[in-house]
LOTI-410796 format. One record per residue: z, x, y of N, C-alpha, C in turn; residue in three letters. Coordinates in pm, whole numbers, padded with zeros to 5 digits, always signed. Each point is the difference from the previous one (the first is absolute). Example, Ala and Ser with C-alpha at 12.3 -4.5 7.8 and 13.67 -1.06 7.14 Angstrom:
2
+00780+01319-00569+00000-00089+00119+00000+00090+00120Ala -00072-00035+00105+00006+00082+00119+00073-00077+00109Ser 
//
This chain:
117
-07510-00729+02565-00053+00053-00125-00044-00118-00087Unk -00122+00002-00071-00027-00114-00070+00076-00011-00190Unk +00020-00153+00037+00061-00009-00079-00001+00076-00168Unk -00100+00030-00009-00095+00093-00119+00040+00107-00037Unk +00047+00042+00105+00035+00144+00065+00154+00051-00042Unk +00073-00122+00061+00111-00052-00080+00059+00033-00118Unk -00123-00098-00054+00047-00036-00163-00042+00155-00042Unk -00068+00068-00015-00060+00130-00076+00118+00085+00030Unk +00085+00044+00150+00081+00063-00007+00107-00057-00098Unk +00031-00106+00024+00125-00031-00111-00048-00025-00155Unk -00096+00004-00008-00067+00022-00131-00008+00138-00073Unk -00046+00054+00082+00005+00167+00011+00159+00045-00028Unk +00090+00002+00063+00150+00046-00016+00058-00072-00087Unk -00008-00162-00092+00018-00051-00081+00011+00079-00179Unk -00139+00041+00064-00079+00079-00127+00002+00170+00014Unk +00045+00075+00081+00003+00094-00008+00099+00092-00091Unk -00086+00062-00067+00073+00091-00100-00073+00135-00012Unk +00133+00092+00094-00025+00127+00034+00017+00096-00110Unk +00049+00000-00110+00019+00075-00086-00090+00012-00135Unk -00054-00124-00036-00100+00004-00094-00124+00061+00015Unk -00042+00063-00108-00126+00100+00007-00131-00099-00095Unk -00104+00001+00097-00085-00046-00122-00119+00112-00018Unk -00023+00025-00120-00061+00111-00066-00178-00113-00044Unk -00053+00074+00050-00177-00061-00026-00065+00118-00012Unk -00061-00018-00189-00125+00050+00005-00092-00052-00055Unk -00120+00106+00084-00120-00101-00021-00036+00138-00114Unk -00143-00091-00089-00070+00086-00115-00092-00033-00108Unk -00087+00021-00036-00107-00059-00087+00031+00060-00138Unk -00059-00067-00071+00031+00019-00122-00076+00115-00095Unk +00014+00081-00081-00045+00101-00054-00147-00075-00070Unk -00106+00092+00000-00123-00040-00064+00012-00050-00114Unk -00049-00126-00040+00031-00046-00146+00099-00100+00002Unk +00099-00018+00056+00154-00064+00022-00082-00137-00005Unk +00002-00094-00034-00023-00138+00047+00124-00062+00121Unk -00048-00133+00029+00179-00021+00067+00043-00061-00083Unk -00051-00061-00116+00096-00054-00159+00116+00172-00051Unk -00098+00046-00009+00052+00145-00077+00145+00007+00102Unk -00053+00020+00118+00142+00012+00101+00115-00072-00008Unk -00066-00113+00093+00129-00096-00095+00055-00027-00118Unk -00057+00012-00088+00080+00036-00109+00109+00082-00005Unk +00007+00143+00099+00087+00078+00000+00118-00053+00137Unk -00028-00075+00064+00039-00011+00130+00212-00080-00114Unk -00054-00092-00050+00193-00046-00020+00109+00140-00046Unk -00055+00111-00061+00080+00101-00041+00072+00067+00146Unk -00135+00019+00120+00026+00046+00108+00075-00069+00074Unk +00009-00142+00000+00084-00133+00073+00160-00005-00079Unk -00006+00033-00144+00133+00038-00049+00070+00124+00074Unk -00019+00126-00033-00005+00126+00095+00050-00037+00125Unk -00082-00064+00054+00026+00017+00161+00117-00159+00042Unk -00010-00075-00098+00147-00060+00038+00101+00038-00027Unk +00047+00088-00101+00096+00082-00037+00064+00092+00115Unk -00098+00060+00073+00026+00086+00103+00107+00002+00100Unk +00103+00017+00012+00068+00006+00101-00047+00004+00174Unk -00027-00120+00086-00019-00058+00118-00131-00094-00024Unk -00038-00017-00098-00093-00103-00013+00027-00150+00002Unk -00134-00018+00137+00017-00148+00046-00112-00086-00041Unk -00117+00060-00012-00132-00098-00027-00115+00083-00015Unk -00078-00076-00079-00082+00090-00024-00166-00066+00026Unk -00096+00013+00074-00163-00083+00000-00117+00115-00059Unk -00073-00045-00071-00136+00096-00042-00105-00070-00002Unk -00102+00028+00107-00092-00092+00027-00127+00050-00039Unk -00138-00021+00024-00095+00097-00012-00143-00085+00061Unk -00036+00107+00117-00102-00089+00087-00105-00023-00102Unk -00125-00028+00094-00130-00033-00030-00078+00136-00071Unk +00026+00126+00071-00065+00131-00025+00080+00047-00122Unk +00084-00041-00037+00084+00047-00129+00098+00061+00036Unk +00009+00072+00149+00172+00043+00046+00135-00082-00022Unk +00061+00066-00093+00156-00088-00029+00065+00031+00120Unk +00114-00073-00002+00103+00034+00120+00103-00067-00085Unk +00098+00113+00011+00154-00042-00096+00102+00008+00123Unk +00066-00110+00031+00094+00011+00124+00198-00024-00051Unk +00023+00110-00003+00155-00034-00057+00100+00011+00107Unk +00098-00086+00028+00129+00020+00083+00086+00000-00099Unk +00047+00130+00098+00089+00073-00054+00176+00027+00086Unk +00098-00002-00043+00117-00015+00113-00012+00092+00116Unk -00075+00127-00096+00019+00147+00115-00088+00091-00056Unk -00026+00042+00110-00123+00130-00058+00091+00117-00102Unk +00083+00036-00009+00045+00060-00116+00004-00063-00172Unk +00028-00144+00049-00014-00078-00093-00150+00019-00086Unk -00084-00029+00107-00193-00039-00032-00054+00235-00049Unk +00073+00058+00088-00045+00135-00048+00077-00003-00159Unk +00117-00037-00014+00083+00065-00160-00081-00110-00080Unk -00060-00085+00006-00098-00082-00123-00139+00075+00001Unk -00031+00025+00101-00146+00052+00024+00032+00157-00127Unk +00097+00078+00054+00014+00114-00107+00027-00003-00133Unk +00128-00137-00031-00005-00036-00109-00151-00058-00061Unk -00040-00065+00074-00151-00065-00090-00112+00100-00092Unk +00051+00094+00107-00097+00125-00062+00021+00045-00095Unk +00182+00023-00009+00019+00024-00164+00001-00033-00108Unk +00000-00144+00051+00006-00120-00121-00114+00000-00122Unk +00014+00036-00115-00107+00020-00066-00091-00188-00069Unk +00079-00052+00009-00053-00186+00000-00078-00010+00071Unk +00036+00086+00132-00121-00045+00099-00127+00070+00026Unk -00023+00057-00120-00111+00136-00035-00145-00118+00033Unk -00005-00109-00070-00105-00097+00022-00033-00069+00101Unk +00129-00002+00076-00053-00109+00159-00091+00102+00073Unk +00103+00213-00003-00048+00050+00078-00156+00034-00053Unk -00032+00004-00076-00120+00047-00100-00138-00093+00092Unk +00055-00124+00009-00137-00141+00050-00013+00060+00167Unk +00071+00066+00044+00021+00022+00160-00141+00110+00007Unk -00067+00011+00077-00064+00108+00040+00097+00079+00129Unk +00042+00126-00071+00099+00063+00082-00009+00029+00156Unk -00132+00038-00042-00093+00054+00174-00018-00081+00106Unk +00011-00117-00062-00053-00122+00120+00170-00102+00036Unk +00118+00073-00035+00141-00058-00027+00021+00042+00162Unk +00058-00036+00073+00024+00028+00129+00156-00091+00038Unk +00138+00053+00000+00151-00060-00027+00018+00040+00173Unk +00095-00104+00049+00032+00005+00135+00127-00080-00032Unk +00080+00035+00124+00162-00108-00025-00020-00006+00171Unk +00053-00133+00009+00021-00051+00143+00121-00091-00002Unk +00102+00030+00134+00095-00085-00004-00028-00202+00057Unk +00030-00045-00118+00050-00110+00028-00012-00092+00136Unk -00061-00024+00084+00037-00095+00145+00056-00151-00036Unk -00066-00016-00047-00011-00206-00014-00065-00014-00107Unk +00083-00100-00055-00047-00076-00149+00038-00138+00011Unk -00121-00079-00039+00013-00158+00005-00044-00050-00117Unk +00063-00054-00068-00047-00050-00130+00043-00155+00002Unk 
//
């Protein structure tokens, strides 16, 4: 087996963490929204979601075409679903959800394989 081959398996089982959920969605921003306007709202939502019970990290990126992608790990998918329901109720967060164009929001959770940081 080459040595390469090797290293990735023990790299791989090093880093494996079967229980963490990471929650990604992708979504453009409502007509009008600038990405100033957005970000502006984005630290209220970064307060919120560190508060949360199983929260590990949080990335919000946004390509070339204007699609954001918000990627959060989370301890456990019960964890990442009870913030997702809380967020909704949260009335502070009336403005982050407001910049979102709802229609084009698309939320997925996938477990965890390997993380290398």
């Amino acid at each position: 087996m080459p040595w390469f081959s090797v290293l990735f398996q023990l790299t791989t089982k090093a880093y494996k963490m079967n229980t963490h959920t990471i929650e990604t969605v992708t979504f453009k921003l409502a007509s009008g929204v600038s990405r100033a306007d957005f970000l502006n709202t984005v630290p209220v939502s970064t307060d919120f979601i560190k508060s949360r019970t199983g929260f590990i990290s949080r990335r919000l990126s946004c390509s070339d075409d204007g699609t954001w992608v918000e990627q959060i790990e989370w301890a456990s998918l019960g964890d990442a679903k009870s913030a997702a329901e809380a967020l909704m109720q949260n009335q502070s967060l009336i403005p982050f959800m407001q910049c979102i164009d709802g229609p084009s929001a698309v939320m997925r959770h996938s477990q965890l394989e390997v993380s290398i940081s």
